[in-house]
N, C-alpha and C positions, 0 to 999 in steps of 0.2 A: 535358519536364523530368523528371528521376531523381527518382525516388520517394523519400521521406527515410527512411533508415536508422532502425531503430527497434529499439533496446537495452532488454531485458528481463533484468533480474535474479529468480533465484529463491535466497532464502536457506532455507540447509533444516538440519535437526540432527537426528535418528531422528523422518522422517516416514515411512519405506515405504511406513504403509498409505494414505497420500494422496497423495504424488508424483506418484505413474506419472499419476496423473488430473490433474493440474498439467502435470507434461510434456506430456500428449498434447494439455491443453487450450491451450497455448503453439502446439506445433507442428501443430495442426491449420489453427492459424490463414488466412486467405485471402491475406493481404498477402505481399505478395514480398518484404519485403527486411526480413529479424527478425533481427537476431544476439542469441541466447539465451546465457546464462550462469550457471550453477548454482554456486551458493559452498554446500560442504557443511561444516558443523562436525565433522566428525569422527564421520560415522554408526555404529553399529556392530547396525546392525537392518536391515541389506541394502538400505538407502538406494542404495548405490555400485553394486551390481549392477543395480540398475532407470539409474540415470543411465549404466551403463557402455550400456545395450540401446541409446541413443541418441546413441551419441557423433555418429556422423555427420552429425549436425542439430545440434549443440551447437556451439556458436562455442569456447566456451572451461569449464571446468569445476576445482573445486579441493576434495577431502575435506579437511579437516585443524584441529587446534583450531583457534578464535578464539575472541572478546569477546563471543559474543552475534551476534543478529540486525542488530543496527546494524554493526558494526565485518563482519561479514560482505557488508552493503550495501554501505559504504563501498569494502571491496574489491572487489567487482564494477564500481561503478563507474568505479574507476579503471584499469578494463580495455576500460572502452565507450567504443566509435567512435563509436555511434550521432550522430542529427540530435535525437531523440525519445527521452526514456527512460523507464522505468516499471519497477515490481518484483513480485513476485506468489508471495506467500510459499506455501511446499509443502503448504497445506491448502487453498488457495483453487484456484478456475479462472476461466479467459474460457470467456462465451458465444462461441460461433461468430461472428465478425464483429465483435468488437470493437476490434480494432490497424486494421482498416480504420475503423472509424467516427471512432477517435480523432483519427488521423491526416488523415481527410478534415475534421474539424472544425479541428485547428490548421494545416490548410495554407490555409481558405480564409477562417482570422479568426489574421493576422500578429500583430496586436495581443495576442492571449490567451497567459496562459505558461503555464495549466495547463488540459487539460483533465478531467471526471468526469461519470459519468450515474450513473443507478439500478442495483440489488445486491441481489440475492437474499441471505437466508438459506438457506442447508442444513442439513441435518444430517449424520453420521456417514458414510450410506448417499447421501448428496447428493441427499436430499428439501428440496424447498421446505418451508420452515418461517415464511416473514415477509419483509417487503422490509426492507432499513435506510433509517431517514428522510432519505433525500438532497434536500437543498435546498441553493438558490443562497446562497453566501457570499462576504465580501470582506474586504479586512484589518481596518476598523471591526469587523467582525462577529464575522473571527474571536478577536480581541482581547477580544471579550466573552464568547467560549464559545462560538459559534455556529457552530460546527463542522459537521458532515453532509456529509462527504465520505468516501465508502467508499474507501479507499484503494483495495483492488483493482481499481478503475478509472478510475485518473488515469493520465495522460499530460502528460510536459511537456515541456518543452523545454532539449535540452542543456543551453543556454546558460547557463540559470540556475543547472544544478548546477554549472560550470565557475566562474562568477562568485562565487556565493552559498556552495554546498557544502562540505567533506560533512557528512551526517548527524553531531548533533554524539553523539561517543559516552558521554555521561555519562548519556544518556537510554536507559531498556530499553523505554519505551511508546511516549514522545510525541514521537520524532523525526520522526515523521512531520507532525504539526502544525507542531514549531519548522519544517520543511522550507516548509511551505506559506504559513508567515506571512514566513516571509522571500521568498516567490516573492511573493506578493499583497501586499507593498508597493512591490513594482515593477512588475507588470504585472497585467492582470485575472485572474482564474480564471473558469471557467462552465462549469456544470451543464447538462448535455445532458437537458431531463427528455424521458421517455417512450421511452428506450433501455434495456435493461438488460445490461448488458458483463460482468458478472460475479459470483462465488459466492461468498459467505462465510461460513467452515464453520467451525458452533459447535462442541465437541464437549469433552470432559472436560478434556485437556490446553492447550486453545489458551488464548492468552493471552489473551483474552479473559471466557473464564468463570474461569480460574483467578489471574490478576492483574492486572483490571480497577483494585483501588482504588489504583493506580500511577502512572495515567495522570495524570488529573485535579490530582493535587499535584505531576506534573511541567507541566500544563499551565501552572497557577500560577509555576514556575517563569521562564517565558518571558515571563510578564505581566508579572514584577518584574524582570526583566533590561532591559526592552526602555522603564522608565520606570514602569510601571503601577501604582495607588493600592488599597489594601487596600478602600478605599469605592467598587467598581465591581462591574459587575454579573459579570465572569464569579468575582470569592472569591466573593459573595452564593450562583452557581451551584454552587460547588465547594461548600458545605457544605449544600445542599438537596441536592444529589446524594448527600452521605452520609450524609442522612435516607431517600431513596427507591433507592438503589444497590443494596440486595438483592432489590428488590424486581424488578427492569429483569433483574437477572440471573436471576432466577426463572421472568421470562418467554419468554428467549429460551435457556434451557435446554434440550437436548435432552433428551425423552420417555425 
């Protein structure tokens, strides 16, 4: 049996000084059969000369304005063949072994449409600084906030972006959840624990330390679109969160 194609989007806008480490951490990969795809917004910080080093490993690649991160997704997508997609934005990386593990997990559970393991924190210099709290969730769950899924290593399955898709672009945070609740009302998700596939790097500009209190009132959004009641637990979650939200960010702040 042919190995399933496995389509990797990386969305990138003046990351130079983390790229190349993203790239290399793509195409270091083990697996045989990756078509890589780099959507650049219009770098102008030598982004394009580090992604030009690699053209001949790059499936397909594009500088040029867009919308943001999302709408950048979106068009990478709509360029993938793959069987298998994922995306792995220009500050993160895969551990070594990761597109094989994911891959061996969704080929030998037909049933699952996404799969995720455990994720380091980094920092700048891509020091371990923390794990992110990855645990097993499902559309109940995540309906209530119960989120824990490092995006930087998921894997799912075409199919669903073709059916379900694309990222919706009104969202600058939590497209990535709207993604996932639409995937895990039709098929499982599961958390691979005691693997770790990949880095998540903190660092002054990531969207993470600098437009975190984003997310969370686009999560809401998705809750009230999709039927959801002001008297449940994930509003209860969204405003404990912005009693303790500076404090999370304090924590995983790089030194």
């Amino acid at each position: 049996m042919t190995d399933p194609l496995v389509s990797i989007i990386t969305p990138s806008f003046n990351q130079a000084h983390y790229l190349e480490a993203t790239i290399q951490s793509v195409l270091g990969q083990d697996y045989p059969r990756i078509e890589y795809l780099i959507v650049d917004g219009g770098s102008t910080d030598g982004s394009v000369d580090i992604i030009q080093k690699y053209l001949s490993k790059i499936a397909w690649w594009i500088s040029e304005r867009d919308k943001g991160q999302t709408d950048a997704i979106n068009k990478g997508f709509a360029r993938a063949k793959g069987d298998i997609f994922a995306w792995l934005n220009s500050d993160d990386t895969y551990n070594p072994g990761a597109v094989s593990a994911g891959v061996k997990y969704l080929t030998e559970h037909p049933e699952v449409g996404m799969v995720y393991s455990d994720c380091n924190y980094v920092d700048e210099e891509g020091r371990v600084i923390g794990q992110f709290p990855a645990a097993q969730t499902d559309y109940q769950r995540l309906r209530q906030g119960y989120v824990h899924i490092p995006q930087q290593t998921m894997f799912f399955r075409a199919k669903y972006w073709q059916e379900l898709g694309p990222l919706d672009p009104s969202f600058y945070f939590a497209m990535d959840y709207d993604l996932w609740t639409r995937i895990a009302r039709q098929a499982p998700l599961k958390y691979v624990q005691g693997q770790t596939w990949a880095n998540f790097r903190i660092h002054g500009s990531g969207k993470t330390t600098a437009a975190d209190d984003r997310c969370w009132p686009e999560m809401l959004r998705v809750h009230y679109r999709d039927g959801g009641s002001f008297f449940s637990t994930i509003v209860a979650k969204y405003y404990l969160r912005k009693l303790i939200g500076p404090l999370w960010k304090r924590r995983i702040r790089p030194a």
